[in-house]
C-alpha positions in Angstrom: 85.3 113.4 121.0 81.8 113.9 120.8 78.0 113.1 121.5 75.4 112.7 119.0 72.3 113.4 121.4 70.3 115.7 122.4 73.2 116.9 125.2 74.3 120.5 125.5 76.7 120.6 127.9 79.6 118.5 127.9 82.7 117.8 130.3 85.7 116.2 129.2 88.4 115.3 131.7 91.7 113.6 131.2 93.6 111.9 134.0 97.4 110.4 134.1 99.9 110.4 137.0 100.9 114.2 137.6 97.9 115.1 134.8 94.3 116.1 135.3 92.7 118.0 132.5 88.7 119.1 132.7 87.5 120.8 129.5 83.9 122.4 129.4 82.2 122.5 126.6 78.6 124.2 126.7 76.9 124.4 123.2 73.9 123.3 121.2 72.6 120.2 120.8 73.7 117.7 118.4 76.9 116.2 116.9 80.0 118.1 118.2 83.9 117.3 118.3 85.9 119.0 120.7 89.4 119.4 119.5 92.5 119.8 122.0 94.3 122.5 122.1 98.2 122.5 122.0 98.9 123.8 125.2 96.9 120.4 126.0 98.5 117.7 123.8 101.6 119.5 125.5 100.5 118.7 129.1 99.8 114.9 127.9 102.9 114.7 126.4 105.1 115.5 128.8 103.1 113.7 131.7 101.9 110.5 129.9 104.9 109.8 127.6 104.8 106.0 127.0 102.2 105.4 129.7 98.6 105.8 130.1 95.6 108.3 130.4 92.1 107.8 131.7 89.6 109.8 129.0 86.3 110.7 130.3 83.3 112.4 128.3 80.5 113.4 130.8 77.5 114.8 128.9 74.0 116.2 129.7 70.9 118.5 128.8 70.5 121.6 130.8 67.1 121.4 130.9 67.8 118.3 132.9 71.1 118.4 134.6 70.4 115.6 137.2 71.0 112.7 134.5 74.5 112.6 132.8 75.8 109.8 130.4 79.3 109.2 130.9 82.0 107.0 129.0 85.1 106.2 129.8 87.5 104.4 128.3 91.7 104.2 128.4 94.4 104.9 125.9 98.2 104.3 125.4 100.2 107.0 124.8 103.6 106.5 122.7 106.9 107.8 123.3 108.0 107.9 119.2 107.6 111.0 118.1 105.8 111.5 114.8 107.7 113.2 112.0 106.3 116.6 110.2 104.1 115.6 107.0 104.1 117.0 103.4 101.5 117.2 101.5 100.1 118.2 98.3 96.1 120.0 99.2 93.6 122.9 98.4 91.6 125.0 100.2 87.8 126.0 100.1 86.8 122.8 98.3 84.1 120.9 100.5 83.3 118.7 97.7 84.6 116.9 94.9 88.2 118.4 93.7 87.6 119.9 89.8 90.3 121.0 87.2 90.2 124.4 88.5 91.4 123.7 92.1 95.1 123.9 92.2 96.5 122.7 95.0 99.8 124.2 96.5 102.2 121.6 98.9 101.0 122.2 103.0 103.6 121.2 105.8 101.4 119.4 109.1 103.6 120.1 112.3 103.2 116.9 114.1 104.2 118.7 117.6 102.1 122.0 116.5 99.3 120.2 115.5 98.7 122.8 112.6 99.0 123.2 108.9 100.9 125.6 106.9 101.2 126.6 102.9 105.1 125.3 102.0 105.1 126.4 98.2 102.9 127.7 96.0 103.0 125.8 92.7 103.2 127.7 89.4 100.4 129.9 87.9 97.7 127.7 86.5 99.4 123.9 87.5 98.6 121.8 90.1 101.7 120.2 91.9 101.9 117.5 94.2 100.9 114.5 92.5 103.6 112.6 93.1 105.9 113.7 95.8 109.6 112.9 97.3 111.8 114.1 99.9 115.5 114.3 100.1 117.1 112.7 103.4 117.7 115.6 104.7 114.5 117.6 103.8 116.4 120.3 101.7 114.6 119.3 98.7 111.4 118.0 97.6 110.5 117.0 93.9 107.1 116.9 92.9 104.7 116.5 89.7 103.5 119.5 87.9 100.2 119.1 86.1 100.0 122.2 83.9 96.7 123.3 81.7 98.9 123.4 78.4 101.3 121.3 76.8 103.7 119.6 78.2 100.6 118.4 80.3 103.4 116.4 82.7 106.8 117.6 83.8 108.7 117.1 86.6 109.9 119.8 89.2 112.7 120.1 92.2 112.1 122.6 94.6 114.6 123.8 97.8 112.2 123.5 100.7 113.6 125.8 103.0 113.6 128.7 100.2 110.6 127.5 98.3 112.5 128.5 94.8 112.5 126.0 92.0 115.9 124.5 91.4 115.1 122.0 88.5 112.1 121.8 86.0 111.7 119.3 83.1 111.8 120.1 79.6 109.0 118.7 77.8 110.0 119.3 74.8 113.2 117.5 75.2 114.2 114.0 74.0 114.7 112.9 78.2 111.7 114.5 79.9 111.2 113.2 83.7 108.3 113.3 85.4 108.9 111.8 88.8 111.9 111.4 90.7 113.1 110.2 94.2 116.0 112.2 95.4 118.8 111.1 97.6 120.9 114.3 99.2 124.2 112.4 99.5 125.2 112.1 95.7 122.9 114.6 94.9 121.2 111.8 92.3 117.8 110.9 91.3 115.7 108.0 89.9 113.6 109.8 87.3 110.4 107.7 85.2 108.6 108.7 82.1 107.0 106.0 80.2 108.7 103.1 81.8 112.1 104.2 81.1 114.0 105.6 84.3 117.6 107.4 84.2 119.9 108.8 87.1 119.8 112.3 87.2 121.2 115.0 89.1 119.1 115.9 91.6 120.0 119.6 91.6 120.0 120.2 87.6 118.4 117.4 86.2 120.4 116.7 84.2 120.6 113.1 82.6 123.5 111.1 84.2 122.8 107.7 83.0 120.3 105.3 81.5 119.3 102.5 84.1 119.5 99.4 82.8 116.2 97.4 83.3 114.0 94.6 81.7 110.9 95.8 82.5 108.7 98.6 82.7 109.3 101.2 85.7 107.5 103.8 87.7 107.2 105.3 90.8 110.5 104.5 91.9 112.0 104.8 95.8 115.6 103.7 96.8 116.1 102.5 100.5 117.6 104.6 102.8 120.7 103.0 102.5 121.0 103.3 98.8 120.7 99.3 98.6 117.2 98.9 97.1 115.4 100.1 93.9 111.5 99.9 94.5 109.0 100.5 91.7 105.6 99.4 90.0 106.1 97.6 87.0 103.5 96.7 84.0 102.3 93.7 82.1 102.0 94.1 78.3 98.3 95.1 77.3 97.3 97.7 79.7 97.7 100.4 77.0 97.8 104.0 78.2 98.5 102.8 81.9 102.4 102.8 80.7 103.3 106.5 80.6 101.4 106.9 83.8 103.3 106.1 87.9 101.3 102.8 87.9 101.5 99.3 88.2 100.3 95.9 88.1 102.8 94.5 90.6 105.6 95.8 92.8 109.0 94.8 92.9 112.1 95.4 94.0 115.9 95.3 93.0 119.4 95.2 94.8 120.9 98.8 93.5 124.5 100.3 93.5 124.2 104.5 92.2 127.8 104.5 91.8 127.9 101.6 88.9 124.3 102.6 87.8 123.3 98.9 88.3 120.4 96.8 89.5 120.2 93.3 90.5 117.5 90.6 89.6 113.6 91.6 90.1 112.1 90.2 93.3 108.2 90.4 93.1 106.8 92.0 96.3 103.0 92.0 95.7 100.7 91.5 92.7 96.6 91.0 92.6 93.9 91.8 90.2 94.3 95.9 91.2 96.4 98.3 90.5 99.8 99.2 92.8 100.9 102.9 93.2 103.6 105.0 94.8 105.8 102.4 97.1 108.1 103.7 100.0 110.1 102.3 102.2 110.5 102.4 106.0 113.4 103.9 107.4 115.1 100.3 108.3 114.6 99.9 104.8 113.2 96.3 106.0 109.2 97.2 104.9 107.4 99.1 101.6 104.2 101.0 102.0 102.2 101.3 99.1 98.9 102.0 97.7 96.1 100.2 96.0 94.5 101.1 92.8 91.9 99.8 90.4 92.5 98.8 87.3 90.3 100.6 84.2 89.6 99.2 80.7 92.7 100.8 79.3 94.6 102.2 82.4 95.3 102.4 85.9 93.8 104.9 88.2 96.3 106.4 90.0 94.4 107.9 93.2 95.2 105.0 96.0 91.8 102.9 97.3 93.9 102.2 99.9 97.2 100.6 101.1 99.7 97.7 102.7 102.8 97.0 103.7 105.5 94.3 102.5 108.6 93.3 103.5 111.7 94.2 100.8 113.0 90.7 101.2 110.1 89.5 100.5 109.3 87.6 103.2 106.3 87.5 105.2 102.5 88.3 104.8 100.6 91.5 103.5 99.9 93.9 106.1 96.3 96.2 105.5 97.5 99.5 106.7 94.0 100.7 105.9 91.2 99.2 107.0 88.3 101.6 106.0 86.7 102.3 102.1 87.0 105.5 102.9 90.6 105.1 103.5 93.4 106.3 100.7 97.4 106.2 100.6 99.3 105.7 104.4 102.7 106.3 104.4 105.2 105.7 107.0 105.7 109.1 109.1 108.5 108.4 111.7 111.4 106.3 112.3 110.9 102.5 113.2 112.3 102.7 116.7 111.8 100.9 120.0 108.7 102.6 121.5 106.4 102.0 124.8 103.3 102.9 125.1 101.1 101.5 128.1 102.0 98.5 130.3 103.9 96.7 127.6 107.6 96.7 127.3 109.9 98.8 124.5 109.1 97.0 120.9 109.8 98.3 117.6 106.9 100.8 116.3 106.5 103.5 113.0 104.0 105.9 112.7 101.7 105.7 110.1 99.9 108.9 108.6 97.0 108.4 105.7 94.7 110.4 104.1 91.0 109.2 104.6 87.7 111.0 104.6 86.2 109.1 107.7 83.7 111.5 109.7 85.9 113.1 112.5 83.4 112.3 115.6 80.0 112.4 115.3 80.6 115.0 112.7 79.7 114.1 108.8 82.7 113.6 106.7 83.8 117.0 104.7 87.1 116.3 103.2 90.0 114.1 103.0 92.4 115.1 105.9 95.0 113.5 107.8 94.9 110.4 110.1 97.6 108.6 112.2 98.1 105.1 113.6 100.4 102.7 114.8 102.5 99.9 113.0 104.1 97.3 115.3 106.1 95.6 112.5 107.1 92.4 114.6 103.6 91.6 115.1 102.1 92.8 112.4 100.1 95.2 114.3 98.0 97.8 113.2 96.3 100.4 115.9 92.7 102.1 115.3 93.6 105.5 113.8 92.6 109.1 114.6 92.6 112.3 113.4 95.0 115.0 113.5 94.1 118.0 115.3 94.7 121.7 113.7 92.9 120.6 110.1 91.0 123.3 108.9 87.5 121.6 107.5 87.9 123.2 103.7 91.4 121.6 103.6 91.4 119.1 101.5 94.3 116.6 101.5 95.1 115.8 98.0 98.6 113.5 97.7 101.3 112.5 100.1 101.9 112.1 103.0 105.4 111.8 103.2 107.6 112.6 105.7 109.6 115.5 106.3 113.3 115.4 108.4 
């Protein structure tokens, strides 16, 4: 919230059934965002839970207190809660992210509103490129981009302990560089250079080749172990196939236990790039991210991002809808939800990383944003800004969600 005028003094007052909040906010002129406090987002969530609240920002100068400009405006307030995010970030950088920043993996608690350090990547690497979560948030595998040969390798870290458990051998025949874990067979979908394997996910170790006809990265199976998502590439794009990028998305039917995968079904292609697919927890929708496509490669960081049915079926969603918009993600379960006058429908958080100014304040960093998918209607709500961000973070990769 904030005023971009010559205003001073500021009153901010939030009303609901059983809820009246006033907030002063005396301080210089000029842009300003006021930022709730948890005790706050507490009171409106436990009052306002899928209903309502009146927001009302009442500004003027003290030097002339008699004239005030107030707006006022109403806002719907959800009852699906939002899951915790992970994310890959660095501190301290207000302005373009250099070889020397190494970024560590950061945990956002959705009910806290506040970001912690979750692991501290190896001396000299950056981690977080590429980023998955088992099922039941025990483990998290991640891309390790070290100063020194192997440049790329692969790493599996226990979340709760913050130890590593697995780490890729470059210098092997099978190295892996990005995997998506499931925690109920303890196995893995690894890729390096097109080629994925099934590995375990607590070892490595190679368990078997996966059979494909095509080039495959970034890959993500469906909750229910059904679906093998990935980005595959067209001959001629040169050094884009050893990198997690694709020309197209697709998806297969997928059984662990026979290390087997059905016909390709093409899910999106265009003249751009595709990166880092996952799917919804119905399994019935992919998120992924836009890229554009270089003479000789793909860049990986996302421009963007959509959503697709896995059948097929169905038109593009924009889950973005600002240039300064990168990769959204789906960050809760798609669940019947209210919100306002309207009746339960089904609803999914969706957390991105944009640098959009927060308020009337300039833009400083990539952070964290959240909005509203209404898959039925193909709905996307306006977005806003988590609270509890400190302005040097700087969100790097993710978001992904964390049980």
């Amino acid at each position: 919230m904030s005023r971009t005028t010559l205003d001073n003094a500021h009153e901010v007052r939030i009303t609901a059934p059983g809820l009246e909040l006033a907030i002063l906010a005396p301080g210089v002129a000029g842009p300003r965002t006021i930022e709730l406090a948890p005790r706050e987002w507490s009171a409106i969530a436990r009052t306002a839970r899928g209903g309502q609240i009146q927001l009302e920002v009442a500004s003027l100068q003290s030097t002339a207190p008699a004239v005030a400009r107030v707006t006022t405006v109403g806002l719907d307030v959800a009852d699906l809660d939002a899951s915790a995010l992970l994310v890959s970030g660095v501190v301290g950088v207000t302005g373009p992210v250099t070889d020397v920043d190494r970024p560590s993996l950061w945990r956002y608690d959705m009910h806290a509103g506040s970001v912690a350090a979750m692991f501290r990547n190896p001396a000299g690497a950056c981690i977080g490129c590429h980023l998955a979560v088992s099922p039941d948030g025990a483990r998290i595998a991640a891309l390790i981009v070290s100063p020194t040969a192997p440049l790329l390798n692969g790493v599996v870290v226990d979340a709760r302990a913050g130890t590593v458990l697995a780490q890729s051998d470059g210098a092997s025949a099978t190295p892996w560089a990005h995997r998506r874990v499931r925690s109920e067979d303890r196995r893995a979908a690894r890729r390096v250079a097109g080629r994925p394997a099934l590995r375990d996910a607590a070892t490595g170790a190679v368990l078997a080749p996966i059979a494909m006809t095509e080039p495959a990265a970034a890959p993500a199976i469906s909750p229910d172990g059904a679906l093998l998502a990935y980005v595959t590439l067209d001959a001629g794009l040169g050094a884009a196939a050893s990198q997690p990028a694709g020309n197209a998305l697709h998806v297969r039917p997928w059984d662990a236990a026979q290390r087997a995968v059905g016909p390709p079904i093409e899910l999106f292609r265009d003249h751009g790039g595709v990166v880092l697919p996952a799917f919804s927890s119905d399994g019935r929708w992919v998120a992924f991210g836009h890229a554009a496509i270089e003479p000789d490669r793909i860049n990986e960081v996302p421009i963007g991002s959509s959503a697709v049915r896995s059948d097929g079926s169905g038109t593009i969603v924009k889950l973005t809808s600002d240039p300064l918009d990168r990769l959204a993600h789906f960050a809760s379960p798609v669940a019947p939800a209210r919100a306002g006058n309207r009746a339960p429908e089904p609803m999914v958080w969706v957390a991105m990383i944009s640098n959009r100014p927060v308020g009337g304040n300039p833009a400083l960093s990539h952070q964290l944003w959240l909005e509203a998918f209404y898959p039925e209607r193909g709905v996307v709500t306006p977005a806003f800004h988590l609270p509890g961000q400190p302005a040097t973070l700087q969100i790097l990769h993710g978001p992904i969600a964390l049980p």
